[in-house]
Backbone as JSON, one array per atom type, in Angstrom:
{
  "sequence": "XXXXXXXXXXXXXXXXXXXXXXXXXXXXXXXXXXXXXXXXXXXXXXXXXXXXXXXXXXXXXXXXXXXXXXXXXXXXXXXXXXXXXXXXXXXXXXXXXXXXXXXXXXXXXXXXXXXXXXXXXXXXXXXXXXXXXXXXXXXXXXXXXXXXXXXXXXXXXXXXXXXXXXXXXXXXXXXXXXXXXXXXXXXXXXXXXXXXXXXXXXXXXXXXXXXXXXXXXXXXXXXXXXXXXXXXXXXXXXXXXXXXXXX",
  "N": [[-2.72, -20.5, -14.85], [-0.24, -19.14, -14.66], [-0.76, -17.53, -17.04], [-2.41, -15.92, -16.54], [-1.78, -14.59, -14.7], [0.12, -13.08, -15.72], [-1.51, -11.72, -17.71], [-2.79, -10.03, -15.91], [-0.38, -8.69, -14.89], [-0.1, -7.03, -17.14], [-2.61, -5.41, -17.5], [-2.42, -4.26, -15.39], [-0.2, -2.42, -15.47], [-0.99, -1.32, -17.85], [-2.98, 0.49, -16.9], [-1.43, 2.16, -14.82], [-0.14, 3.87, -17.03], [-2.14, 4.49, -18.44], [-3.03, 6.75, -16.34], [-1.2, 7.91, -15.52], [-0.56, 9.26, -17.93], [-2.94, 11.2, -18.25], [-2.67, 12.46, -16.07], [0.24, 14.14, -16.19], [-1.21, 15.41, -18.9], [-3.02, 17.04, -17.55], [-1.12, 18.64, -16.25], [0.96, 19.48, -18.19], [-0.85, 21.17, -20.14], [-2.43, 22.91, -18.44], [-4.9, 22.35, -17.36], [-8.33, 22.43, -16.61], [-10.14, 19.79, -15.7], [-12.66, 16.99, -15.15], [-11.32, 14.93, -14.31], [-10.59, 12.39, -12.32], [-13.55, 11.32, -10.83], [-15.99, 11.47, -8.15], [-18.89, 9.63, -7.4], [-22.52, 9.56, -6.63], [-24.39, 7.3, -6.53], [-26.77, 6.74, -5.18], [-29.06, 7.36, -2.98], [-30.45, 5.47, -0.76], [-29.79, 2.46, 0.91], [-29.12, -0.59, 2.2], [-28.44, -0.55, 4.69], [-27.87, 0.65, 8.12], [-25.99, 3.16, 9.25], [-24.33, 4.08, 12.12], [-23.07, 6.52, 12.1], [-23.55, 7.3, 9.51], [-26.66, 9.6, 7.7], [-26.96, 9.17, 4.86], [-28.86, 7.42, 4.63], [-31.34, 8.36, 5.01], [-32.3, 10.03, 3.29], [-34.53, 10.77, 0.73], [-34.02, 10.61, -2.44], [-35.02, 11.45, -5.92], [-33.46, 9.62, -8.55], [-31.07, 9.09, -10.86], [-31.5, 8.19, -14.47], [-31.04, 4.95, -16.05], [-30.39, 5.27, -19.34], [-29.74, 8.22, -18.66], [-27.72, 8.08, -17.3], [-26.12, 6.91, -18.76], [-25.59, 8.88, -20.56], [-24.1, 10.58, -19.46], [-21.9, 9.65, -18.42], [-21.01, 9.12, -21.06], [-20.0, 12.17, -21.7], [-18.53, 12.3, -20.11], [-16.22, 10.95, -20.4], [-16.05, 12.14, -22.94], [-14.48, 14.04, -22.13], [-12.52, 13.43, -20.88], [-12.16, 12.06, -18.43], [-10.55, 9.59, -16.42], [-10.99, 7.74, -14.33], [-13.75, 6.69, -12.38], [-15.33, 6.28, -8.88], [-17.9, 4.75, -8.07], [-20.08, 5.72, -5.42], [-22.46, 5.84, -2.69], [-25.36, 5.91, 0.07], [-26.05, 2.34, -0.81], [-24.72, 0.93, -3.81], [-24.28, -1.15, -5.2], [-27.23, -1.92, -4.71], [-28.49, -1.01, -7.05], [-30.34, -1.83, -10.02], [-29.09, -2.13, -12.07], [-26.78, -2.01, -12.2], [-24.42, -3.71, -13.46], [-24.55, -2.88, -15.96], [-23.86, -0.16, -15.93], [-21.5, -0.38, -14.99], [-20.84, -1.73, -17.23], [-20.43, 0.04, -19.24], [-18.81, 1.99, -18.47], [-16.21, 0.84, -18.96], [-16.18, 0.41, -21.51], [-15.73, 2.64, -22.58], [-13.67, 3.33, -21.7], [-12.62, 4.0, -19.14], [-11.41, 3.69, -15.92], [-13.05, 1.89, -13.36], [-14.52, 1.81, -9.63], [-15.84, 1.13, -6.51], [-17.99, 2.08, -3.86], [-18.43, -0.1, -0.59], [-20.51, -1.86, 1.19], [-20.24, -3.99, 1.6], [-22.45, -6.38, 1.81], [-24.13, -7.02, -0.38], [-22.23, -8.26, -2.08], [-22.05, -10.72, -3.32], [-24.37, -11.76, -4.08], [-24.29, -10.01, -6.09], [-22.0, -10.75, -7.88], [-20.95, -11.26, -10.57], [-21.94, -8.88, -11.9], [-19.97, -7.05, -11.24], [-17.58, -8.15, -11.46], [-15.72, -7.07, -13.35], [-14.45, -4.99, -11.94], [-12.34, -2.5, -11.0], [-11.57, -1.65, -8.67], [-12.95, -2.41, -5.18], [-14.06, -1.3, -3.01], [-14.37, -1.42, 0.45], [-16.45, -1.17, 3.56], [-14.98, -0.61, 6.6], [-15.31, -0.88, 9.96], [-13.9, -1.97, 12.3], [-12.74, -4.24, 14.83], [-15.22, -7.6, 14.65], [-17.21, -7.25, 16.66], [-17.12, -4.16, 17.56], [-17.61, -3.14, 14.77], [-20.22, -4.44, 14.03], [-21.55, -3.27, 15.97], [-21.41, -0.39, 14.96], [-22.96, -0.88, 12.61], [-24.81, -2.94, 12.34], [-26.4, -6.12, 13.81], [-24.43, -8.71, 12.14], [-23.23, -7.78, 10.83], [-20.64, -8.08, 9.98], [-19.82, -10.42, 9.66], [-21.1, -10.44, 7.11], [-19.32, -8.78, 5.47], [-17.08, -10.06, 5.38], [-17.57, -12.26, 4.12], [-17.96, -11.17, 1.5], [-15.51, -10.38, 1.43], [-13.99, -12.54, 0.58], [-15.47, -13.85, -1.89], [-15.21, -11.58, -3.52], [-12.12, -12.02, -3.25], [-11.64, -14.95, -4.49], [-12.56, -14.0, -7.08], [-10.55, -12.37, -8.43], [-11.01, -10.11, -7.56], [-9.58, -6.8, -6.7], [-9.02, -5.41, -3.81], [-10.2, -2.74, -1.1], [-10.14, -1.14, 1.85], [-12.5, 1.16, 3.79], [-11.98, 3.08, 6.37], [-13.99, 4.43, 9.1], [-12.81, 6.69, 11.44], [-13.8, 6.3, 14.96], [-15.38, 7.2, 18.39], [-15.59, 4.31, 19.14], [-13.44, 3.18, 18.0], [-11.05, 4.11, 17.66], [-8.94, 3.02, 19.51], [-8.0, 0.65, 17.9], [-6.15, 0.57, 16.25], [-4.07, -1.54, 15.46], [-5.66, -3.44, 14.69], [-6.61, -2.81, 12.53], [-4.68, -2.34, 10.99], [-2.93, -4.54, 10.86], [-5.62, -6.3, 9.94], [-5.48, -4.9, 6.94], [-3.28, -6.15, 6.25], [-3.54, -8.43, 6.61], [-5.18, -8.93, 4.74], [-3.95, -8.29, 2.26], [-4.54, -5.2, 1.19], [-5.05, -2.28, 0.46], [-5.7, 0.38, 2.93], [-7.75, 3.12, 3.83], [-7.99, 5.87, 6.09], [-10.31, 8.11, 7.42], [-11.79, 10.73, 9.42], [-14.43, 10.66, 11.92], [-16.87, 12.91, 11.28], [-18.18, 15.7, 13.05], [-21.02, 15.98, 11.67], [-23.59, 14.22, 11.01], [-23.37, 11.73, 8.2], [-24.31, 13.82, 5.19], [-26.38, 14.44, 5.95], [-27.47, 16.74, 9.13], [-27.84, 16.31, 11.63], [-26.4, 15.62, 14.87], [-23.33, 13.76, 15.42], [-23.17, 10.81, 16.99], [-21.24, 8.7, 17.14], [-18.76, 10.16, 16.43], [-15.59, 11.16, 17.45], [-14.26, 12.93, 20.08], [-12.48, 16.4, 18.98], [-9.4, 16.42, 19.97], [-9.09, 13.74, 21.0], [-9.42, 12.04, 18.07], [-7.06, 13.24, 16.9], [-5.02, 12.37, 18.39], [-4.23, 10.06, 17.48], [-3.3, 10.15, 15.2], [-0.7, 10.95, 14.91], [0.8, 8.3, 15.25], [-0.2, 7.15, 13.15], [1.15, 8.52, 11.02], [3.8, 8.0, 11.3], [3.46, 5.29, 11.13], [2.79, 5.19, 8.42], [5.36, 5.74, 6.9], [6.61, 3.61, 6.62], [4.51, 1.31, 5.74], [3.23, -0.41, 3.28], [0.47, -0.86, 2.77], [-0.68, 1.36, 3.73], [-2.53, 3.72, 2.79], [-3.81, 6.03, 2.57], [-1.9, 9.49, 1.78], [0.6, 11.3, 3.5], [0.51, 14.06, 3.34], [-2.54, 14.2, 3.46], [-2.96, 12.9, 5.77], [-1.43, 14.4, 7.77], [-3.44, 16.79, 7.71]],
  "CA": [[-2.5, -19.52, -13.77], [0.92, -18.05, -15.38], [-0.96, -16.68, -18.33], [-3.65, -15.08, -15.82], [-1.25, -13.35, -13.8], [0.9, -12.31, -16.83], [-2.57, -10.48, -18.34], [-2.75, -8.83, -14.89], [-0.03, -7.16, -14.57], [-0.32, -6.28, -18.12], [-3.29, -4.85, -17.36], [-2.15, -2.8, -13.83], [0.78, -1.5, -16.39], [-1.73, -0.15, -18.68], [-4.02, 1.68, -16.07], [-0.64, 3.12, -14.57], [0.43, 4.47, -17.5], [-2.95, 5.77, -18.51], [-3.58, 7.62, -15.22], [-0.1, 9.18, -15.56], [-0.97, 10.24, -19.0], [-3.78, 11.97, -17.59], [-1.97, 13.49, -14.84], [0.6, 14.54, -17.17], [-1.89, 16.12, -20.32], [-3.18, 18.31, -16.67], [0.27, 19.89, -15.7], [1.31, 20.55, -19.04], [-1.74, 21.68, -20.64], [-2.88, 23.32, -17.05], [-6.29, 22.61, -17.76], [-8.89, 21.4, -15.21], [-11.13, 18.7, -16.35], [-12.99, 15.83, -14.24], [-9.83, 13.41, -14.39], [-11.56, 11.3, -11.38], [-15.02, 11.92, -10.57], [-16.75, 9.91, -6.73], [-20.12, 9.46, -7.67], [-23.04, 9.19, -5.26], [-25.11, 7.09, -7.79], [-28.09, 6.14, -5.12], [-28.85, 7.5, -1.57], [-30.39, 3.98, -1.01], [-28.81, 1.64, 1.34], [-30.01, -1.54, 3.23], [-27.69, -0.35, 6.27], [-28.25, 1.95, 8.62], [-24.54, 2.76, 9.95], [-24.48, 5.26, 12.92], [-22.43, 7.86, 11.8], [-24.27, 8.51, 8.66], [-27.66, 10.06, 7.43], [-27.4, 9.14, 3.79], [-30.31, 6.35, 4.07], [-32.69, 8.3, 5.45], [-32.78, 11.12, 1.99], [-35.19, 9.95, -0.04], [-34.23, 11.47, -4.15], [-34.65, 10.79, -6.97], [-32.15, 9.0, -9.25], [-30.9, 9.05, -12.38], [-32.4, 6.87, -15.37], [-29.71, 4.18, -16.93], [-29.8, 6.19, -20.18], [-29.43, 9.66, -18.5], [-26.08, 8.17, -16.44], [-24.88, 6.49, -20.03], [-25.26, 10.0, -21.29], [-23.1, 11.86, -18.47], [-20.85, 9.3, -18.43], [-20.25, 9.66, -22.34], [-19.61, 12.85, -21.87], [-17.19, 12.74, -18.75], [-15.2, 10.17, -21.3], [-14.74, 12.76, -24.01], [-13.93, 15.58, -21.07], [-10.72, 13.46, -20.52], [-12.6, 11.39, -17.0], [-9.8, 8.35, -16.53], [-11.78, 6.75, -13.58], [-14.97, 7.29, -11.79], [-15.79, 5.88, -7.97], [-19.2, 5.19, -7.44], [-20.73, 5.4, -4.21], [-23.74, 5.98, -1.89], [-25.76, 4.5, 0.01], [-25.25, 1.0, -1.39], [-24.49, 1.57, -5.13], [-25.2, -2.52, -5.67], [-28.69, -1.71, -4.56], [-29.44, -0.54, -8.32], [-30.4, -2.95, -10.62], [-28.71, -1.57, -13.59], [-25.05, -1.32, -11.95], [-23.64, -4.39, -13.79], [-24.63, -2.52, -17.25], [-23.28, 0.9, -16.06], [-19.94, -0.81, -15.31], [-20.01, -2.16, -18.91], [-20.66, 0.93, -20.14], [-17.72, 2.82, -18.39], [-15.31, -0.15, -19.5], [-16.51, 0.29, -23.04], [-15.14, 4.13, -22.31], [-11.97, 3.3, -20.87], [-12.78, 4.41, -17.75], [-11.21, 2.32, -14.4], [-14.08, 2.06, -11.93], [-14.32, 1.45, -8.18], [-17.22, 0.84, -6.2], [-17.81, 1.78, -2.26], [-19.94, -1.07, -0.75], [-20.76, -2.29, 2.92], [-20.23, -5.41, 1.14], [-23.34, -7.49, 2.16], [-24.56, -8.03, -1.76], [-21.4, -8.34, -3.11], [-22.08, -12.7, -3.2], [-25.37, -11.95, -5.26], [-23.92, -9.15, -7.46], [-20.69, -11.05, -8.14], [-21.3, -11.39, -11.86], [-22.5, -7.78, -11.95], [-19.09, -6.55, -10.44], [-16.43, -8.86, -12.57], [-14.65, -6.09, -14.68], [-14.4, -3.41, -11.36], [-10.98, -2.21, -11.07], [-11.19, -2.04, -6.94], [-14.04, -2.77, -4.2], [-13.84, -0.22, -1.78], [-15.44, -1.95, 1.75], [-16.27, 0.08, 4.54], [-14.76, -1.61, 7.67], [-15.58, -0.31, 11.23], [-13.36, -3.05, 13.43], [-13.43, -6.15, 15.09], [-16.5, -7.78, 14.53], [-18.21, -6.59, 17.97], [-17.4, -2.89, 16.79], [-18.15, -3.28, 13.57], [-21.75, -4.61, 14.25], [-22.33, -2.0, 17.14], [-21.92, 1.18, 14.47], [-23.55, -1.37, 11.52], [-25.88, -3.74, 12.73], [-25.73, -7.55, 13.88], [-23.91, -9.76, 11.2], [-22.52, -6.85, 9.34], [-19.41, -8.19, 10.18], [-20.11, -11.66, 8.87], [-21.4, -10.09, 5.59], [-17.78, -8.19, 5.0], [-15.74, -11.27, 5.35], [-17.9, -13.07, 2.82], [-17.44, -10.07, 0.68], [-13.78, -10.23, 0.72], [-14.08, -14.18, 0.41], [-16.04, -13.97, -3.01], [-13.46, -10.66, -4.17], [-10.52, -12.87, -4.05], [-12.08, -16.07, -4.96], [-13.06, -13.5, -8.28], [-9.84, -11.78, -8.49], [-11.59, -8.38, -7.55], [-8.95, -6.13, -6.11], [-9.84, -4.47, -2.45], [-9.16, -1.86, -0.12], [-10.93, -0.77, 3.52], [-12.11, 2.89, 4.3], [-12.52, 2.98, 7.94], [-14.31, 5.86, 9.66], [-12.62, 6.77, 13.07], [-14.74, 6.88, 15.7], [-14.94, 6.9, 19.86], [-15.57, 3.24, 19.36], [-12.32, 2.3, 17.27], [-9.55, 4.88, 18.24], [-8.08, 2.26, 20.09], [-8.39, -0.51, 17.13], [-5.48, 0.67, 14.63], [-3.47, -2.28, 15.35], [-6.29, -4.36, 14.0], [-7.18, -2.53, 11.25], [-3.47, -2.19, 9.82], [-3.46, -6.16, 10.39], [-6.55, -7.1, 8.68], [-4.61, -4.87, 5.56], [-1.67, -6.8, 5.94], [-3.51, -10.18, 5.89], [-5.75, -9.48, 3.16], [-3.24, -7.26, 1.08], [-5.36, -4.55, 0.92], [-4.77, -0.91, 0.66], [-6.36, 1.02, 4.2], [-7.61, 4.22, 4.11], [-8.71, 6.44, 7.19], [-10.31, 9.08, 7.8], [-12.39, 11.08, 10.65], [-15.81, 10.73, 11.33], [-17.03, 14.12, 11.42], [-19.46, 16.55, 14.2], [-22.63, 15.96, 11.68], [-23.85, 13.04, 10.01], [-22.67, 12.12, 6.27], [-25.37, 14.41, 4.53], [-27.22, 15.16, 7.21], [-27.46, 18.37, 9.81], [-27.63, 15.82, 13.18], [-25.04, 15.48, 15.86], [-22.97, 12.59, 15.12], [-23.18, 10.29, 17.98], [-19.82, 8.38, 17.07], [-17.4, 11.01, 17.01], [-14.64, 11.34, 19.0], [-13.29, 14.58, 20.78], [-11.11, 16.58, 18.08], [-8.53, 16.6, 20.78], [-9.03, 12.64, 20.72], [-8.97, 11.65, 16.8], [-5.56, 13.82, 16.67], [-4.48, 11.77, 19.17], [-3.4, 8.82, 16.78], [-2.41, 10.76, 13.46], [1.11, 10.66, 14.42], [1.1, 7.13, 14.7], [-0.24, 6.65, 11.38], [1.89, 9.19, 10.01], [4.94, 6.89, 11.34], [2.96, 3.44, 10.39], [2.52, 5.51, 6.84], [6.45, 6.17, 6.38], [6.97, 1.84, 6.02], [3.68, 0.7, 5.78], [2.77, 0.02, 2.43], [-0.88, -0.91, 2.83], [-1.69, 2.72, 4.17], [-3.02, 4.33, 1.47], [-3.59, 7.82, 2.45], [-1.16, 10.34, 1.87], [1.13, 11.92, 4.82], [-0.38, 15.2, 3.32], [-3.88, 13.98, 4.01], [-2.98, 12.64, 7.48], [-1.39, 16.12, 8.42], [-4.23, 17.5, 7.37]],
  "C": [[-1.44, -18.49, -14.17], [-0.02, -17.53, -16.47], [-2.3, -15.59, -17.4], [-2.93, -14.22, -14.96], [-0.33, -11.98, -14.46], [-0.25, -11.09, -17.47], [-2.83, -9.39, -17.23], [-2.03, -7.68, -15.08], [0.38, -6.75, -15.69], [-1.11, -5.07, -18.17], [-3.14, -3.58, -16.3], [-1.17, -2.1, -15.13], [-0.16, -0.73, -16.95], [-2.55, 1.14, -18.08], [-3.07, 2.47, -15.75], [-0.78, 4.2, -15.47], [-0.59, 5.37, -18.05], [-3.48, 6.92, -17.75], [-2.49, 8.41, -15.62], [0.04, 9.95, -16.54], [-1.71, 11.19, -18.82], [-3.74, 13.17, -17.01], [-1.0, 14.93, -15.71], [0.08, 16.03, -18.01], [-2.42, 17.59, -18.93], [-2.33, 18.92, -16.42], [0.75, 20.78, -17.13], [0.17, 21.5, -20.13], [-2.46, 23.14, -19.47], [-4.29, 23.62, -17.17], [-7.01, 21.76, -16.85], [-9.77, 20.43, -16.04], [-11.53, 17.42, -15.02], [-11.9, 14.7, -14.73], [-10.34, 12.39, -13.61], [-12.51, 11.63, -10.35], [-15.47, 10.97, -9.19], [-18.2, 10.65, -7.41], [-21.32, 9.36, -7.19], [-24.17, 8.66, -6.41], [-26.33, 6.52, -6.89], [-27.79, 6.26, -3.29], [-29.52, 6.04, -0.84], [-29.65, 3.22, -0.32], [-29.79, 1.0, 2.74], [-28.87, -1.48, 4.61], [-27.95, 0.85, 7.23], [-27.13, 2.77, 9.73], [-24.8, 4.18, 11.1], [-23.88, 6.57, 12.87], [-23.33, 8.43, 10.05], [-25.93, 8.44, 8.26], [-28.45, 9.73, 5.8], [-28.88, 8.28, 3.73], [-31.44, 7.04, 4.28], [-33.17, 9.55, 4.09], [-33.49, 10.18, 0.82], [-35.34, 10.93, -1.5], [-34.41, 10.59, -4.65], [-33.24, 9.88, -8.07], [-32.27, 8.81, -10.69], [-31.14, 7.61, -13.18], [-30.8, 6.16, -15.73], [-29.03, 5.12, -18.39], [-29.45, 7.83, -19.63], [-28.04, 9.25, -17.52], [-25.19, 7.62, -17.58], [-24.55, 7.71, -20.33], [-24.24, 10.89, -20.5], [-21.56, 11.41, -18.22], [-20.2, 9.36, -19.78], [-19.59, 10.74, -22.56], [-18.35, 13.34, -20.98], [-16.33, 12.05, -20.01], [-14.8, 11.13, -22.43], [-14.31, 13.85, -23.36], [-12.19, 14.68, -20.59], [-11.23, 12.15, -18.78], [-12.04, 10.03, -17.46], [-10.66, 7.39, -15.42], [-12.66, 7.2, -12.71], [-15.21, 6.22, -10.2], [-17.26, 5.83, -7.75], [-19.36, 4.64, -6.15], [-22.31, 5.78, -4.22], [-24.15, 6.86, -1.28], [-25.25, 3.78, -0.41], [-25.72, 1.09, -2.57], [-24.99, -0.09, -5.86], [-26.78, -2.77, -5.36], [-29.5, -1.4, -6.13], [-29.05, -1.81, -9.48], [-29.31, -3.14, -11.64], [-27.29, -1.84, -13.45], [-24.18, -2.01, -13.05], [-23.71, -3.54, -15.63], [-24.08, -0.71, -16.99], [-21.67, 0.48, -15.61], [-19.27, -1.11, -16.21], [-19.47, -1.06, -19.68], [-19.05, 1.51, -19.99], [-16.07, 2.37, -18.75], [-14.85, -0.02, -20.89], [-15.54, 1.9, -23.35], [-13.83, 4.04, -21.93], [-11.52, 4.02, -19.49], [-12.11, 3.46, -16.87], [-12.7, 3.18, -13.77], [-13.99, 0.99, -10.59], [-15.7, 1.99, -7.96], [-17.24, 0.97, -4.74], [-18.92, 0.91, -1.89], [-19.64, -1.35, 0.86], [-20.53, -3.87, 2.79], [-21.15, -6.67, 1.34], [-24.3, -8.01, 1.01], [-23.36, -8.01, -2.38], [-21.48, -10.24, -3.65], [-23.42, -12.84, -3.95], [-25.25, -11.18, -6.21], [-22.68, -9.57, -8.15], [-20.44, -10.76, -9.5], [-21.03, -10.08, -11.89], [-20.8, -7.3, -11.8], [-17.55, -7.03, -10.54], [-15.43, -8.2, -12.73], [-13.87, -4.71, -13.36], [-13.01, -3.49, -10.86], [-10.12, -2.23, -9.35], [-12.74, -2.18, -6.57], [-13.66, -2.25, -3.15], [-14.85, -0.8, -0.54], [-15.63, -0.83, 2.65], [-15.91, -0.85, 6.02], [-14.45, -0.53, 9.35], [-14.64, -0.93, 12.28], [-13.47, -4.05, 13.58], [-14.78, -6.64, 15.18], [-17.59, -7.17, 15.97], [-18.73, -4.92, 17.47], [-18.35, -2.67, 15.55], [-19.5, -3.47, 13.31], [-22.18, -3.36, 14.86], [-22.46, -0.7, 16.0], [-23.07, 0.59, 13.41], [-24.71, -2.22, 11.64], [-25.77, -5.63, 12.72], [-25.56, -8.36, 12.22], [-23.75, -8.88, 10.13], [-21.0, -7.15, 9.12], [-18.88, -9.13, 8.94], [-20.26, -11.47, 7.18], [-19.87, -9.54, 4.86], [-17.1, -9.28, 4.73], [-16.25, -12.21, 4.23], [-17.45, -12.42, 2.01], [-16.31, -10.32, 0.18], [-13.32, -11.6, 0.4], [-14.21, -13.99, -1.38], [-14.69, -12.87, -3.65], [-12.52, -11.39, -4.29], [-10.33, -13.99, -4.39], [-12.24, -15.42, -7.06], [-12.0, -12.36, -8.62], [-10.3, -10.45, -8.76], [-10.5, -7.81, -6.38], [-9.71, -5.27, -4.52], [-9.47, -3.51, -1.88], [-10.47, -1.53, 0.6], [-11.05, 0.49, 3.54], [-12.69, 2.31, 5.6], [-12.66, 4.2, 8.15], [-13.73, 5.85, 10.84], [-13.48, 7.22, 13.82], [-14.59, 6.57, 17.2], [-14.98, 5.37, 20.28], [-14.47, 1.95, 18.92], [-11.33, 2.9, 17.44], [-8.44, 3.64, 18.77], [-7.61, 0.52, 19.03], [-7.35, -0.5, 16.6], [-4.7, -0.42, 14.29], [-4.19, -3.45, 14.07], [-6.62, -3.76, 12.51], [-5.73, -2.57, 10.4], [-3.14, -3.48, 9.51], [-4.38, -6.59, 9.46], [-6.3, -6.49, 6.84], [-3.86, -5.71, 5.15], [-1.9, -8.29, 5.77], [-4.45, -10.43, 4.71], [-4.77, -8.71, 1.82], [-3.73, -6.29, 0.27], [-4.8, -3.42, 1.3], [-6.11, -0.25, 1.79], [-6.59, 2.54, 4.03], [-8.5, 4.95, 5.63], [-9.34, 7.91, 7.48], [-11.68, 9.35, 9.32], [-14.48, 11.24, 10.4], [-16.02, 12.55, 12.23], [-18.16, 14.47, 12.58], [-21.03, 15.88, 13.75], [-22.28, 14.52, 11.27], [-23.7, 13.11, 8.97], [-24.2, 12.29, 5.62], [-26.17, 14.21, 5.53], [-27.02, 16.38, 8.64], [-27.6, 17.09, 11.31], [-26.63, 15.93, 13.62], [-24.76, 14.13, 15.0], [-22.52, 12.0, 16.12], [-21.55, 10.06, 18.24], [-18.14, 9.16, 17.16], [-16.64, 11.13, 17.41], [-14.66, 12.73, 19.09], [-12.76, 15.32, 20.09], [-9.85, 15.89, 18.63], [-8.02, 14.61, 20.72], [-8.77, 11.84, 19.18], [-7.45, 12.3, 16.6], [-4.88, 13.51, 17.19], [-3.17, 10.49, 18.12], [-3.03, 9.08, 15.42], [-1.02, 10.45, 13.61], [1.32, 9.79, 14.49], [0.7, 6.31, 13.57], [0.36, 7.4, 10.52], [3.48, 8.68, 10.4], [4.76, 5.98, 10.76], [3.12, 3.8, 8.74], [4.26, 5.53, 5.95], [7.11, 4.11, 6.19], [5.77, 0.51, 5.5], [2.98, 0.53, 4.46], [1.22, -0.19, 1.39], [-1.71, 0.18, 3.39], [-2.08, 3.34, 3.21], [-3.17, 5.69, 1.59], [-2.13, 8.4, 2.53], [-0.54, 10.55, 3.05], [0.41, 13.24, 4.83], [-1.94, 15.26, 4.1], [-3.89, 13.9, 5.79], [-2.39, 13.75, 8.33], [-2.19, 16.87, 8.38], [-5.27, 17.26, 8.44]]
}
């Protein structure tokens, strides 16, 4: 166990110091380059969440060798870590061999997931640097935007993740059905030791031109910024910025 925690935070040291190299080679060089790329590697997704539209676009998708090749080339452009998302990004067969790949590159990768195959992709999903969930609320909520026993599926999720020392963190969408939740959501950070991020669910649907049912009010989501821009000044499972949350 001591020699497994010692390679850890060997390992967090090294990612630091290569991100800040990164950061770094951009200020003094002042050169733009994809430094960290989000990915939308597969509109695709066995959920059908109420605030967004992605499931219902039906593209095409890129071949395994035509995402080795883009990712070879983000790696000699200087690209330190790549996010893939969605849809559900464990939906593609291939993922566990485009994670090798970007490993093999020296890439960190992170993965956004609804988390309900993360317990048959475990294997697949070993080497990933975080596991980005998407978490709506207390299980009642949480079902109502996601669908029954989406709740159930998350908590396995984060079961198997720290049974498989896979790092985590929560995006929560705000919406007229969780405004009133934040207590719980800065809790379920604080008991899984997970970094929280928040943001607003927007007028349309994500990639899509509909209303977005969930929504709140403007007047209502701006309601509780300043208490996460207090919770953010000691809280050190909030993860967004103060910038962001003024924003």
């Amino acid at each position: 166990y001591k020699q497994t925690m010692a390679k850890n935070i060997k390992t967090n040291i090294f990612k630091k110091i290569t991100m800040a190299a990164g950061i770094l080679r951009s200020k003094l060089t002042r050169s733009r380059f994809p430094f960290i790329v989000s990915w939308v590697l597969t509109n695709r997704c066995n959920y059908q969440c109420a605030y967004c539209g992605t499931w219902e676009r039906d593209t095409d998708e890129l071949s395994t060798i035509q995402i080795f090749k883009i990712i070879d080339e983000m790696a000699s452009s200087g690209t330190k870590r790549i996010s893939f998302t969605g849809g559900e990004p464990l939906l593609r067969e291939d993922l566990g061999k485009i994670l090798e790949f970007c490993k093999k590159k020296g890439i960190l990768i992170s993965v956004n997931s609804n988390g309900s195959l993360v317990s048959k992709k475990i294997k697949e999903i070993l080497d990933l640097d975080l596991l980005n969930l998407s978490l709506d609320g207390p299980e009642r909520v949480h079902d109502q935007l996601k669908g029954d026993g989406a709740f159930s599926e998350l908590m396995n999720a984060i079961n198997y993740a720290k049974h498989n020392n896979i790092k985590t963190a929560f995006f929560v969408t705000l919406s007229k059905f969780n405004l009133n939740c934040l207590n719980f959501f800065l809790d379920f950070a604080n008991d899984t030791e997970s970094a929280i991020f928040f943001q607003p669910a927007e007028r349309y649907k994500l990639r899509n031109n509909d209303i977005n049912p969930p929504a709140p009010p403007e007047q209502e989501s701006k309601k509780v910024m300043p208490a996460l821009i207090q919770e953010k000044r000691h809280n050190k499972f909030l993860a967004k910025s103060l910038f962001g949350l003024r924003h």
